[in-house]
N, C-alpha and C positions, 0 to 999 in steps of 0.2 A: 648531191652532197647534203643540201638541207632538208630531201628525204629521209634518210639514210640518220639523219644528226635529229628527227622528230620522231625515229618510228623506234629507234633501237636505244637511246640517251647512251651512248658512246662517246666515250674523251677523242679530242680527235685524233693522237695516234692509233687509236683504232682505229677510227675512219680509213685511217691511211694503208695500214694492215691489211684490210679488207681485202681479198684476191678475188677476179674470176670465178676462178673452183668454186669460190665462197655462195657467189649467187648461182652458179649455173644447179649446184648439189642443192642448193634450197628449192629453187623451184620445180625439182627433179621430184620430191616429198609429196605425199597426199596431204599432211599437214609442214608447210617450211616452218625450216628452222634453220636461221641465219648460224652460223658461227662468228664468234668473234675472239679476236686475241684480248686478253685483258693485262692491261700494262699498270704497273702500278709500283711503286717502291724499286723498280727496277727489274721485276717478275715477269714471266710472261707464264698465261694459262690459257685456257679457252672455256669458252661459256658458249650456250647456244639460245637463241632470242625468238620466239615465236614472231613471226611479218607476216602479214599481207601479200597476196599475190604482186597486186597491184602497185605495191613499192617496187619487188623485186624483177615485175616486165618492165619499170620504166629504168631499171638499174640493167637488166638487160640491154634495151632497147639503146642506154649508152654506150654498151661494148661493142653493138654490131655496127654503128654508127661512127659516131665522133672517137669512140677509143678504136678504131679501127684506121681509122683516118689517123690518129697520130702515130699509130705502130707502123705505117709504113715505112716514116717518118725514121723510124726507131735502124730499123735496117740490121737488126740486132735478134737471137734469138725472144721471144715475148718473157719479159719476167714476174707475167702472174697477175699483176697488181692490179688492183679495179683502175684509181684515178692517176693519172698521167699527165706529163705537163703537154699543151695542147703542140705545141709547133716540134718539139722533140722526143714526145713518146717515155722517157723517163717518168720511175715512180715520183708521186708531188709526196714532196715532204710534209712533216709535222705543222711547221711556219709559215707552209702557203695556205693550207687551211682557214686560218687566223687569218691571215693577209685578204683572201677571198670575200669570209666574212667583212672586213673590212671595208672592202670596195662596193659588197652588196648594200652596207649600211651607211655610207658617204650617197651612194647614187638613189637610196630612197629617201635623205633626207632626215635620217634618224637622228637625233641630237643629244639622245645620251648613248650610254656605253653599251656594245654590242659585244657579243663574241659568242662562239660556237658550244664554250661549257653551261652555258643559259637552256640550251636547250636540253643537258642530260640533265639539270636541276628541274625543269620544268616538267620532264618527263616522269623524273625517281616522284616527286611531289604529286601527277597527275594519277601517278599508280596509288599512294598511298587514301588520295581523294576517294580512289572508287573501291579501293578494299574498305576502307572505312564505311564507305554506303551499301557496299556490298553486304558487308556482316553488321551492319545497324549501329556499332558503337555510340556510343552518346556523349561520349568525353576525353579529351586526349590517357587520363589515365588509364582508362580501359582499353584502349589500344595499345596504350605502352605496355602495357600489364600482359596481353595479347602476344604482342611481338616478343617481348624479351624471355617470357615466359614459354613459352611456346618452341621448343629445340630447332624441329623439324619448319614451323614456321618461319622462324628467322633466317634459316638457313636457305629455304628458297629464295624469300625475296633478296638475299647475298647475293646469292648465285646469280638471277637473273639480274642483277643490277653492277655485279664486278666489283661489290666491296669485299675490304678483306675484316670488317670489324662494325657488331651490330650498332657502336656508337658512332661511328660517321654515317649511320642511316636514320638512326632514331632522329637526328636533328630535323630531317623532313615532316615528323609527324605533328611537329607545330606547328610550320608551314602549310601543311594539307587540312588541318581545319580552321587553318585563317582564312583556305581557299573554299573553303564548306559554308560559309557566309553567305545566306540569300539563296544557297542552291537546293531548288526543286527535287520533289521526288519524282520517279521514272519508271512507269510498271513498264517499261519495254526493256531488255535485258540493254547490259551495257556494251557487251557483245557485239550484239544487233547493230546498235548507234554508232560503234565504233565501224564496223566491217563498209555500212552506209554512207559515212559521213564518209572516208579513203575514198568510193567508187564514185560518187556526187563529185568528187573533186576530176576527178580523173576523167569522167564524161564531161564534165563543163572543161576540162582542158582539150579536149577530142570537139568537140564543139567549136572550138574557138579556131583550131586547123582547119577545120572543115570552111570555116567563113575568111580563114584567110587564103584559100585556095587548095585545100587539100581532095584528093580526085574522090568522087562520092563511094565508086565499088570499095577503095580503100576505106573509106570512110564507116561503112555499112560493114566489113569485114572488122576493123578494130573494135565496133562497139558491139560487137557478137562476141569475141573475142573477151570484152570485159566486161558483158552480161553472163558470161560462164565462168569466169575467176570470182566473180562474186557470190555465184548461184553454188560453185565450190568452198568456197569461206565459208559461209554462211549453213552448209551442210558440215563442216568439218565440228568435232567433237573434241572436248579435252579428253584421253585417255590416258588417266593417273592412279595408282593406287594411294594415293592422300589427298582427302579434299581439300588441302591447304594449300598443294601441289596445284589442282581442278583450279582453285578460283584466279590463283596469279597468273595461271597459264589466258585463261580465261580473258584478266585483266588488262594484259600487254596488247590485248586487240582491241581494247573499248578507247573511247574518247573524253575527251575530259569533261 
């Protein structure tokens, strides 16, 4: 879930939307590309989100698993949905989502306000960080100038992001260079750093089974496994006819 709510900046009824179909067809792609329902004013569309392999095996790796375990549970034909309530196999509502959050952020001691929409702010913000470094701008009004002026460009970052109006995106772009404060420049693509810093996480999490008991051929198999999801990213190419199109696509894989 808090993959899933860092890698895609999705409100959580999408999260919730989310189906099977959803990841097994992405990771099906030589380039994924998630789908997602976009809910909004009471609308429902669809958008499609460039991910990581490596989100989408370990979003796998919950279906064959734990969401396997609760459908038996279910005794009911299977209805699709990725997340499910554990002891009944039922889709988890909007509320549990929230609630979840909740309990992750009581059990680590957090003391101010958590919730799951933090993480599509921190995300729509982290995109506009790296377009802005991306294309050099120097000042929020040449970005604005950029965005609003620009047809085709405004309409991607919509699209990928699930707004239905360039003025509830613009409000991010003062955000993104209060977040450009102190930040270094990068001759290594952002790409790179982004595709890196996912598989760094994901071997130190493979690492960590392995020392708590996990059998070594398994061991030695999963991280062949995710030395090739990576050695794939990392070959995979934007192909867009607009390089406006090329850099966001680009963007949604880099790290902040």
């Amino acid at each position: 879930m808090l993959s899933l709510y860092e890698h895609t900046g999705a409100r959580r009824g999408e999260i919730g939307e989310l189906r099977v179909e959803d990841v097994k067809n992405a990771l099906r792609l030589k380039k994924p590309m998630l789908r997602m329902i976009t809910l909004k004013n009471g609308m429902q569309e669809e958008r499609y989100i460039p991910i990581s392999r490596a989100v989408l095996t370990e979003a796998n790796k919950y279906i064959q698993m734990a969401r396997a375990k609760s459908m038996r549970k279910y005794g009911r034909k299977d209805h699709g949905f990725l997340f499910v309530q554990e002891l009944t196999g039922i889709p988890l509502r909007s509320e549990t989502f929230s609630k979840e959050i909740g309990l992750l952020r009581k059990h680590a001691d957090i003391e101010h306000q958590v919730c799951g929409h933090m993480f599509r702010h921190a995300f729509i913000t982290n995109l506009f960080v790296l377009l802005i470094k991306r294309h050099r701008f120097k000042n929020q009004d040449d970005f604005r100038n950029a965005f609003l002026n620009t047809a085709h460009f405004m309409a991607d970052v919509m699209m990928w992001t699930g707004h239905r109006s360039a003025a509830s995106v613009e409000r991010y772009i003062n955000l993104a260079f209060a977040r450009l404060d102190g930040y270094e420049e990068t001759s290594s693509t952002v790409h790179i750093i982004r595709v890196n810093r996912t598989y760094d996480r994901a071997e130190e999490a493979l690492l960590k089974q392995l020392q708590d008991g996990l059998d070594a051929a398994e061991y030695v198999m999963r991280l062949q496994e995710l030395k090739r999801q990576r050695k794939a990213d990392l070959l995979d190419e934007a192909k867009s006819g607009t390089e406006a199109l090329k850099a966001i696509q680009e963007t949604y894989l880099e790290d902040e």
